[in-house]
C-alpha positions in Angstrom: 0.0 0.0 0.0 1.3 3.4 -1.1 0.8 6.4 1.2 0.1 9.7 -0.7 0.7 13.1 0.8 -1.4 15.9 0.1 0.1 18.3 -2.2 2.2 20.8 -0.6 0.7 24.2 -0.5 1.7 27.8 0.6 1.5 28.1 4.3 -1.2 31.1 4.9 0.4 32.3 8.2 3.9 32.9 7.1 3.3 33.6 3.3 5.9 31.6 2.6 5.6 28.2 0.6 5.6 24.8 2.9 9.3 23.3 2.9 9.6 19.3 3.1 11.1 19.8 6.2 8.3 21.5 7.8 6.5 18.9 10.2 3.2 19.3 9.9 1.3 21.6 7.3 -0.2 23.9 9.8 3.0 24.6 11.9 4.1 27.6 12.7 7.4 29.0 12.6 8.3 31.5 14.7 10.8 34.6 13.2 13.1 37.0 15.0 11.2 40.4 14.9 13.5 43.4 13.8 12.3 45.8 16.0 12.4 45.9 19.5 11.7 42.6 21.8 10.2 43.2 25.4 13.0 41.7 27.3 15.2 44.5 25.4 12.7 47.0 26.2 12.6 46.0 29.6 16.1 45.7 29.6 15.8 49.9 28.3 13.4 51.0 31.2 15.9 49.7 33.7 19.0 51.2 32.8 16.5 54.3 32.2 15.8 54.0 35.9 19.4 53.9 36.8 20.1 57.1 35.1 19.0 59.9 37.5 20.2 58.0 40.7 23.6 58.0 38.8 23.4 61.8 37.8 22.2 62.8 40.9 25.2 61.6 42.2 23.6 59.2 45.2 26.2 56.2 46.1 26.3 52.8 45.1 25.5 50.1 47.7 27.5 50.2 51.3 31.7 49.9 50.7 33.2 47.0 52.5 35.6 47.9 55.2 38.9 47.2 54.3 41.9 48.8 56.6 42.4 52.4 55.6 39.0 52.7 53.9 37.6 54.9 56.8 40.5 56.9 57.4 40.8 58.0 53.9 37.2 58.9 53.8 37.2 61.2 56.8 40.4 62.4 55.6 38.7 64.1 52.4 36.3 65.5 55.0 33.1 62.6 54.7 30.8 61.9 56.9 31.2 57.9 57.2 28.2 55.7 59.0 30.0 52.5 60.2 27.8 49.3 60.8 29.4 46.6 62.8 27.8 43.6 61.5 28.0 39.6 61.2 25.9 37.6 58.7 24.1 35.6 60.9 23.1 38.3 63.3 19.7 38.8 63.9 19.9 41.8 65.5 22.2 43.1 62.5 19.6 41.7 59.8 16.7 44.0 61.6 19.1 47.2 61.8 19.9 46.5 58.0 16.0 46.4 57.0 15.5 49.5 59.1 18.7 51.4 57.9 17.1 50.3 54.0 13.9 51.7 54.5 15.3 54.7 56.0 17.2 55.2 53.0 14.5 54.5 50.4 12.4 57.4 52.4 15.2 59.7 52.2 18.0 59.6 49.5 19.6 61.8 50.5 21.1 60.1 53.2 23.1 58.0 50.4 24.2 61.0 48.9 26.2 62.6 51.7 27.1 59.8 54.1 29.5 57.2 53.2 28.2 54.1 54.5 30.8 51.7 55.3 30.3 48.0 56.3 32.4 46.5 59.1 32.3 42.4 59.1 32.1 41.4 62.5 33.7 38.1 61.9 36.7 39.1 60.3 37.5 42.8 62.0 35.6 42.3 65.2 39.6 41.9 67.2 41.3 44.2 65.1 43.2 47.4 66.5 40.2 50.0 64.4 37.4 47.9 66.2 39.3 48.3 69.9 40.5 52.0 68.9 36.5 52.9 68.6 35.8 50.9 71.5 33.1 48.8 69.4 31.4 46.3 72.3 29.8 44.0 69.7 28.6 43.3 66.5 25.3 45.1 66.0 26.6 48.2 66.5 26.2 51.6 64.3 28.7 54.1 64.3 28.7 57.6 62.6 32.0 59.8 62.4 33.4 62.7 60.8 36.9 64.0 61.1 38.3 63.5 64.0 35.1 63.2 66.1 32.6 60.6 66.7 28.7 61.6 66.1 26.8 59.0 67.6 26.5 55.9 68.0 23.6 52.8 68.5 24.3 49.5 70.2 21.9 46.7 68.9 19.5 49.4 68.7 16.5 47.9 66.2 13.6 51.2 66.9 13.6 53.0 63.9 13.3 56.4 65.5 16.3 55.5 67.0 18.1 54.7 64.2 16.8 57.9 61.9 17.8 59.9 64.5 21.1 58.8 64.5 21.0 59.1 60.4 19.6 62.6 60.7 23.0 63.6 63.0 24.8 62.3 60.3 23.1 63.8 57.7 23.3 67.4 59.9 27.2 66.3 60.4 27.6 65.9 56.4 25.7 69.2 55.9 27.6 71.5 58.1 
């Protein structure tokens, strides 16, 4: 018994005739489209959101402590917002969701203050840690110059810590 195909025939959907590859007559083949996809549009609207926080001159994420880090910041006459911190801190996590939100409400907090993270784990015994006389992790730290504007231990309220970002922010300002 012979089988016999039906004839081939243009394919309406792509206007292009049916190949003898294709596998079924109704298939449809998808093409690239020239113009702009959404995941390079999306892709456009982000970096678009980038923009002004980059020309507005707000700073990237929280620097890493790293020995001289602070003392060349203060030295060009920042104010510098230390947080004393350990990954698997509660206490530190809470401050951290606090000290975010704070930020979000107020940019320019990020604009003026250099926020500087201290790992607990790794700097907690060094001589900068027992200069300061930093009791624990958990604790937040603001300096400027040679004098030290305030300071939270394993404070989680967040009046308590906006207050503390408000003398820093008065500190940066003045």
């Amino acid at each position: 018994m012979t089988h016999r195909f039906p004839p081939r025939r243009a394919n309406p959907t792509l206007g292009q005739p049916a190949s003898k590859t294709q596998p079924h007559r109704n298939t449809v083949i998808a093409q690239p489209s020239p113009g702009l996809t959404r995941r390079g549009f999306v892709a456009l609207g982000a970096a678009g959101l980038l923009v002004p926080a980059l020309a507005s001159g707000a700073k990237s994420a929280p620097l890493d402590y790293t020995p001289g880090l602070v003392q060349d910041h203060l030295a060009a006459g920042e104010t510098v917002f230390l947080d004393f911190k350990a990954s698997w801190c509660t206490t530190c996590a809470a401050q951290e969701r606090v000290l975010d939100k704070l930020k979000a409400e107020n940019p320019s907090y990020e604009q003026v203050i250099t926020f500087v993270n201290v790992d607990w784990d790794t700097y907690g015994k060094a001589k900068f840690t027992q200069d300061l006389k930093i009791p624990r992790r958990s604790t937040l730290v603001v300096l400027k110059g040679d004098a030290e504007i305030g300071r939270l231990v394993a404070e989680t309220r967040e009046a308590q810590i906006k207050q503390l970002l408000d003398a820093a922010l008065n500190a940066a300002s003045a």
